[in-house]
C-alpha positions as a Markdown table, in Angstrom:
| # | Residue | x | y | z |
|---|---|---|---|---|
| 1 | Unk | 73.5 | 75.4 | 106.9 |
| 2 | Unk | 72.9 | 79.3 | 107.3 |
| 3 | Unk | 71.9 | 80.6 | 110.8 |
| 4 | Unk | 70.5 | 83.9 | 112.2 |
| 5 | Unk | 73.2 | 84.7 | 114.9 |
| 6 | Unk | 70.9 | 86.2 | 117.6 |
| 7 | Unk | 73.1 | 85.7 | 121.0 |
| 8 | Unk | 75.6 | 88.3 | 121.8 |
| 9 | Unk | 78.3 | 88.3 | 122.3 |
| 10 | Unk | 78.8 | 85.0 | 120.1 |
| 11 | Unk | 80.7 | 82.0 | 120.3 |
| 12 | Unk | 84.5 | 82.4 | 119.6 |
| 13 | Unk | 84.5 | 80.9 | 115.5 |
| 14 | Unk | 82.3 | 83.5 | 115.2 |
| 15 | Unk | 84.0 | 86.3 | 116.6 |
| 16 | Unk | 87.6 | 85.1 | 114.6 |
| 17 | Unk | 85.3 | 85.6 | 111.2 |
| 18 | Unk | 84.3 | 88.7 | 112.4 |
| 19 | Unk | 87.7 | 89.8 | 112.4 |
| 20 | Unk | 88.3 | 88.7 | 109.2 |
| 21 | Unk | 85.2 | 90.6 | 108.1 |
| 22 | Unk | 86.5 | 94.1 | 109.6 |
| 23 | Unk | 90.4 | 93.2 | 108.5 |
| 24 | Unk | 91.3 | 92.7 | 112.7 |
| 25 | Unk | 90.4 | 96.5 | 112.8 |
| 26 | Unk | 88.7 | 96.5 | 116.8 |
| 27 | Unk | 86.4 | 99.1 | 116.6 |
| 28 | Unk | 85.3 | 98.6 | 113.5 |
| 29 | Unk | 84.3 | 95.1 | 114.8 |
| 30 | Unk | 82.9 | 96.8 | 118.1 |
| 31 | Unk | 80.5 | 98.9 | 115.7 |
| 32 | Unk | 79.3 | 95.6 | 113.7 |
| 33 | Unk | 78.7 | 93.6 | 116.6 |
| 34 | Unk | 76.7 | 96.4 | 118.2 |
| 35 | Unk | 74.6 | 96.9 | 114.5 |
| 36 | Unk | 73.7 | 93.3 | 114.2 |
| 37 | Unk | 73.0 | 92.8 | 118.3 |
| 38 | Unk | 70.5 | 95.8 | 118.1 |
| 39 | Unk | 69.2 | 94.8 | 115.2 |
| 40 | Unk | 69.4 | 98.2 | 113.2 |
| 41 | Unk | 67.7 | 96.8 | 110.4 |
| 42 | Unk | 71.0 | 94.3 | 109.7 |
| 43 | Unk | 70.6 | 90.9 | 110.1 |
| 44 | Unk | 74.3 | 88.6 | 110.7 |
| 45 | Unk | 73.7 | 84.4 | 109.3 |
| 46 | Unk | 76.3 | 82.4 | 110.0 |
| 47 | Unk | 77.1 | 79.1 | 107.9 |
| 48 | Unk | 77.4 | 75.9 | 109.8 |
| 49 | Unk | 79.3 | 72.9 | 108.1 |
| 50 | Unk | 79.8 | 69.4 | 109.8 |
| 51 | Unk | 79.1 | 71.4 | 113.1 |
| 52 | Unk | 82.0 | 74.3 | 112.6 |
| 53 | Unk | 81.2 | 77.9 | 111.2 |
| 54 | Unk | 82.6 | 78.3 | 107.9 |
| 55 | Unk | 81.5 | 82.0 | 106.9 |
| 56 | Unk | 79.3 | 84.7 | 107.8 |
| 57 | Unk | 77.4 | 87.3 | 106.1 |
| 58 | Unk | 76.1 | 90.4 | 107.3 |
| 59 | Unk | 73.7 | 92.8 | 105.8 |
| 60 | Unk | 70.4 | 94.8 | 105.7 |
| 61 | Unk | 67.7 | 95.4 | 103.0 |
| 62 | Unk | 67.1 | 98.9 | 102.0 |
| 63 | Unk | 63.7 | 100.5 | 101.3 |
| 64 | Unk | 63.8 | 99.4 | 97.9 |
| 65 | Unk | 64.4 | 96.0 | 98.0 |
| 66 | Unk | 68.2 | 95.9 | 97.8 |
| 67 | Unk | 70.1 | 93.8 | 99.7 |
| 68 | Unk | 73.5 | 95.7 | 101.1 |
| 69 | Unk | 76.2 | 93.0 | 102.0 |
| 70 | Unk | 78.1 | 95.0 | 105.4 |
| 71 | Unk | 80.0 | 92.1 | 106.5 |
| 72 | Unk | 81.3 | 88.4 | 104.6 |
| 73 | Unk | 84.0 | 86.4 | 105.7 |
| 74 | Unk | 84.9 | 83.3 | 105.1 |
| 75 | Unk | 87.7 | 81.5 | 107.5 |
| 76 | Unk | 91.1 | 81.0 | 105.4 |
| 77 | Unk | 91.1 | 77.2 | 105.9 |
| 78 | Unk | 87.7 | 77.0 | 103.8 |
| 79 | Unk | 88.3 | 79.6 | 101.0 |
| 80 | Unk | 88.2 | 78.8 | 97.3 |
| 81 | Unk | 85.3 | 76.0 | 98.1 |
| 82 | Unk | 82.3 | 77.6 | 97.0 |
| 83 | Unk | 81.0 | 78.8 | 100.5 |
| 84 | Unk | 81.6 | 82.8 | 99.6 |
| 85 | Unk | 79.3 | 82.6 | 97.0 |
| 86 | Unk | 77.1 | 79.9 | 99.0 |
| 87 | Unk | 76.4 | 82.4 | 101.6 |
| 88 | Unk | 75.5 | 84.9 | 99.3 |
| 89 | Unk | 72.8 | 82.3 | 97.5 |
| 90 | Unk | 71.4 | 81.6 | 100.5 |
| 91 | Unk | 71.2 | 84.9 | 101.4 |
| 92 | Unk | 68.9 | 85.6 | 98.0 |
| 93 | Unk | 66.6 | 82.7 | 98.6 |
| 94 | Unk | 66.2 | 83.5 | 102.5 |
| 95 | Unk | 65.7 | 87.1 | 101.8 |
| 96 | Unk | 64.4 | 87.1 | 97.7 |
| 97 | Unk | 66.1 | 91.2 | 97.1 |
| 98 | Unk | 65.5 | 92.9 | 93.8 |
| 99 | Unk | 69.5 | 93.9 | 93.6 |
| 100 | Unk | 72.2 | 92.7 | 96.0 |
| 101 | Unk | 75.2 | 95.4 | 96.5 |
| 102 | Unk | 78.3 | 95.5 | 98.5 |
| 103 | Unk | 81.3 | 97.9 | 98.7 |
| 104 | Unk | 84.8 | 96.3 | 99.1 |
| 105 | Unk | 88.3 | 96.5 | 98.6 |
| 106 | Unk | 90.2 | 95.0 | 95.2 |
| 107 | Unk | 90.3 | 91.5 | 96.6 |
| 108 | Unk | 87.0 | 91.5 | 97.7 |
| 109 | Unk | 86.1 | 92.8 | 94.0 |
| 110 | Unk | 87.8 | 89.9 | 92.4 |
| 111 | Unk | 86.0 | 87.5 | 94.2 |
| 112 | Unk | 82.1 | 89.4 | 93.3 |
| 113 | Unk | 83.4 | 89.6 | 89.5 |
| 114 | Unk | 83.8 | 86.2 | 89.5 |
| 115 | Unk | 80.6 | 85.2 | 90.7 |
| 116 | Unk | 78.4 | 87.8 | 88.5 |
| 117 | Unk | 78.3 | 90.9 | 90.0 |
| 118 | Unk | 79.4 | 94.0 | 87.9 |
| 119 | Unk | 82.0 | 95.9 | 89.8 |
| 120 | Unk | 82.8 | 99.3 | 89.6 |
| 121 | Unk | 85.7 | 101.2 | 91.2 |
| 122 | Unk | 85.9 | 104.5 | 93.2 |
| 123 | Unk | 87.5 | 106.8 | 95.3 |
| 124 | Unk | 86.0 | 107.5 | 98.5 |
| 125 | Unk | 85.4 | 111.3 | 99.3 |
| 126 | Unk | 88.2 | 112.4 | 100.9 |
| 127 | Unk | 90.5 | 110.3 | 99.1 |
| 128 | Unk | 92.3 | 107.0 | 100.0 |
| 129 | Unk | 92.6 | 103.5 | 98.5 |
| 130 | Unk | 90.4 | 102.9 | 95.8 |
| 131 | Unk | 87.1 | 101.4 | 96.8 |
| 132 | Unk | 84.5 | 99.3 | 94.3 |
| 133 | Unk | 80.6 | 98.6 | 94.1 |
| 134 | Unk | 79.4 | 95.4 | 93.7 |
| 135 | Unk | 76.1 | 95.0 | 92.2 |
| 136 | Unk | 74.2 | 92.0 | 91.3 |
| 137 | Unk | 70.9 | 92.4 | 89.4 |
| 138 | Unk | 68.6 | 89.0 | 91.0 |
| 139 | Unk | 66.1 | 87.5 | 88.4 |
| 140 | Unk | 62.3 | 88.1 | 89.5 |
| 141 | Unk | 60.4 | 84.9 | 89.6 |
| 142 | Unk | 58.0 | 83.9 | 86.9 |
């Protein structure tokens, strides 16, 4: 079941998939937990299975209807099950965007190819590992 995370600072599962989210880089998980406890305009849903968090997803909708993914993670014991690309459904039906879009690194990418986004690679400006967009066009209802 997905869940608006709305007490700071959360529960400890929560926290370890944050980690996981920012690759165990501290201030960058400093920075998200301050974005989503402020609200910002990003919103943080956890997913609850059998009474453990499985995943989170982070993100914000832009001005024209896009949904930016910031933050997914999904904890290593319950990858390759379908909750990845669960969150993200859940996420479209709670939130109905025109256009979902996330930028990761090449794992990440795999893992959106595989469940229909088109992916796109880049180099940042100022060089560095190659980055890619994810972009997934949602249908409009009849």
């Amino acid at each position: 079941m997905l869940k608006q995370v709305t007490t700071f600072p959360p529960d400890a599962a929560l926290s370890e998939l944050m980690e996981y989210a920012v690759g165990f880089e501290p201030e960058l998980e400093d920075r998200a937990w301050e974005l989503y406890r402020t609200g910002g305009g990003a919103a943080l849903y956890g997913y609850e299975d059998e009474g453990e968090w499985v995943g989170l997803i982070g993100a914000r909708t832009n001005s024209d209807n896009t949904l930016e993914i910031l933050h997914l993670a999904v904890h290593p014991e319950d990858r390759l099950k379908g909750y990845g690309r669960g969150l993200i459904m859940e996420t479209l039906l709670l939130i109905k965007p025109k256009a979902v879009t996330a930028v990761t690194d090449e794992d990440g990418a795999d893992f959106f190819r595989n469940i229909g986004f088109t992916v796109q690679g880049f180099i940042p400006d100022g060089g560095g590992e190659e980055r890619f967009r994810c972009l997934y066009e949602a249908e409009e209802e009849e």
